[in-house]
C-alpha positions as CSV (number, residue, x, y, z in Angstrom):
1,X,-6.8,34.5,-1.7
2,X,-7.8,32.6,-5.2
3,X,-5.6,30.3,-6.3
4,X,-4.9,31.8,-9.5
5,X,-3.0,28.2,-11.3
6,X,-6.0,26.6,-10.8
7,X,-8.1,29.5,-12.4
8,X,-5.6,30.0,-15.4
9,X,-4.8,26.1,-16.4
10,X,-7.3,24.7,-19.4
11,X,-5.5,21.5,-19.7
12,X,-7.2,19.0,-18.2
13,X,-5.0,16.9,-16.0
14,X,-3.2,13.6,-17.1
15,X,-4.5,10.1,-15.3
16,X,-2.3,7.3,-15.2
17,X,-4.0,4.0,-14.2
18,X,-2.0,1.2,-12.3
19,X,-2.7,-2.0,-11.7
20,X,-1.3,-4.3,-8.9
21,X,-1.3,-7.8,-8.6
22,X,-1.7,-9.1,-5.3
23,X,1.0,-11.7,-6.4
24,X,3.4,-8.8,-7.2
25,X,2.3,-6.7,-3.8
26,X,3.4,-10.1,-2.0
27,X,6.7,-10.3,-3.9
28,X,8.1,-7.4,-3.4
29,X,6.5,-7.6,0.7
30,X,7.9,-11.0,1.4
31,X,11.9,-10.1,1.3
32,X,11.2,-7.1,4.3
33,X,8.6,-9.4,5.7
34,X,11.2,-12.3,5.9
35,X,14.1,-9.7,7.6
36,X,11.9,-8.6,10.0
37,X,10.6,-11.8,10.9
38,X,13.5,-12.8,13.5
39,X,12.8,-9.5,15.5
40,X,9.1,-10.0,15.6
41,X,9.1,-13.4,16.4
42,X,11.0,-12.9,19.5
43,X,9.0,-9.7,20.2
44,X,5.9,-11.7,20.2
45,X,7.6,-13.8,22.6
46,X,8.4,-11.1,25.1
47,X,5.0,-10.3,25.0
48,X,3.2,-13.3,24.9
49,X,1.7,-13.5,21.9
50,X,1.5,-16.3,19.6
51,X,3.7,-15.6,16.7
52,X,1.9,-17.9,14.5
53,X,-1.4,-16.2,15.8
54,X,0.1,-12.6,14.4
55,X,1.4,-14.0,11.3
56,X,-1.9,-15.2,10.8
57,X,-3.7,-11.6,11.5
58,X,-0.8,-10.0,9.3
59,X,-1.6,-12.2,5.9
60,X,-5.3,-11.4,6.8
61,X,-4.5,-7.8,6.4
62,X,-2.7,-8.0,3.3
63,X,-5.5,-10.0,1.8
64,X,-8.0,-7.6,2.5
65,X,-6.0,-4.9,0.9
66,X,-7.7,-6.6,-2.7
67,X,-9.5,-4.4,-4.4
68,X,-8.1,-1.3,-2.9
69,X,-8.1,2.0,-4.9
70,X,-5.0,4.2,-3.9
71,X,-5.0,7.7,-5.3
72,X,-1.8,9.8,-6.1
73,X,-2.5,13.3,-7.1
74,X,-0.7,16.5,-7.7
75,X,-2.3,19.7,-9.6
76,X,-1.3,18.4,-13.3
77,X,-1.3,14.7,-13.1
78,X,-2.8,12.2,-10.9
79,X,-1.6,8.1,-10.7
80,X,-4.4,5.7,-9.4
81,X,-3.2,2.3,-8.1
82,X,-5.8,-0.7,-8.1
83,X,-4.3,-3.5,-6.2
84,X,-6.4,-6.8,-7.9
């Protein structure tokens, strides 16, 4: 069956453009991050692993999330997020 709303709409759909700062994606991480951070310090410990070890592997995750191009789209309007 043909989609007949995407057949029948000539309006070209709306494209917002959002950019992140790494800074601000740390901000609003860090209060979470710092909640969490009892539990997962003694969960490292009941599974022997160095907590400062998975910190470490955790920030290297969120720095590698620069230059990331997230996409929110819906038939009418679509929001990209470019973390920078």
């Amino acid at each position: 069956m043909i989609d007949l709303s995407e057949v029948s709409t000539s309006n070209k759909p709306r494209r917002f453009l959002i950019g992140v700062p790494f800074f601000l994606l740390v901000a609003l991480a860090l209060p979470a991050l710092l909640l969490l951070a009892p539990v997962v310090f003694v969960a490292c410990l009941a599974v022997h692993v160095n907590p400062f070890d998975a910190a470490r592997v955790l920030w290297g995750v969120l720095t590698a999330l620069r230059g990331t191009h997230v996409e929110v789209a819906k038939r009418d309007r679509s929001v990209l997020f470019y973390i920078s």
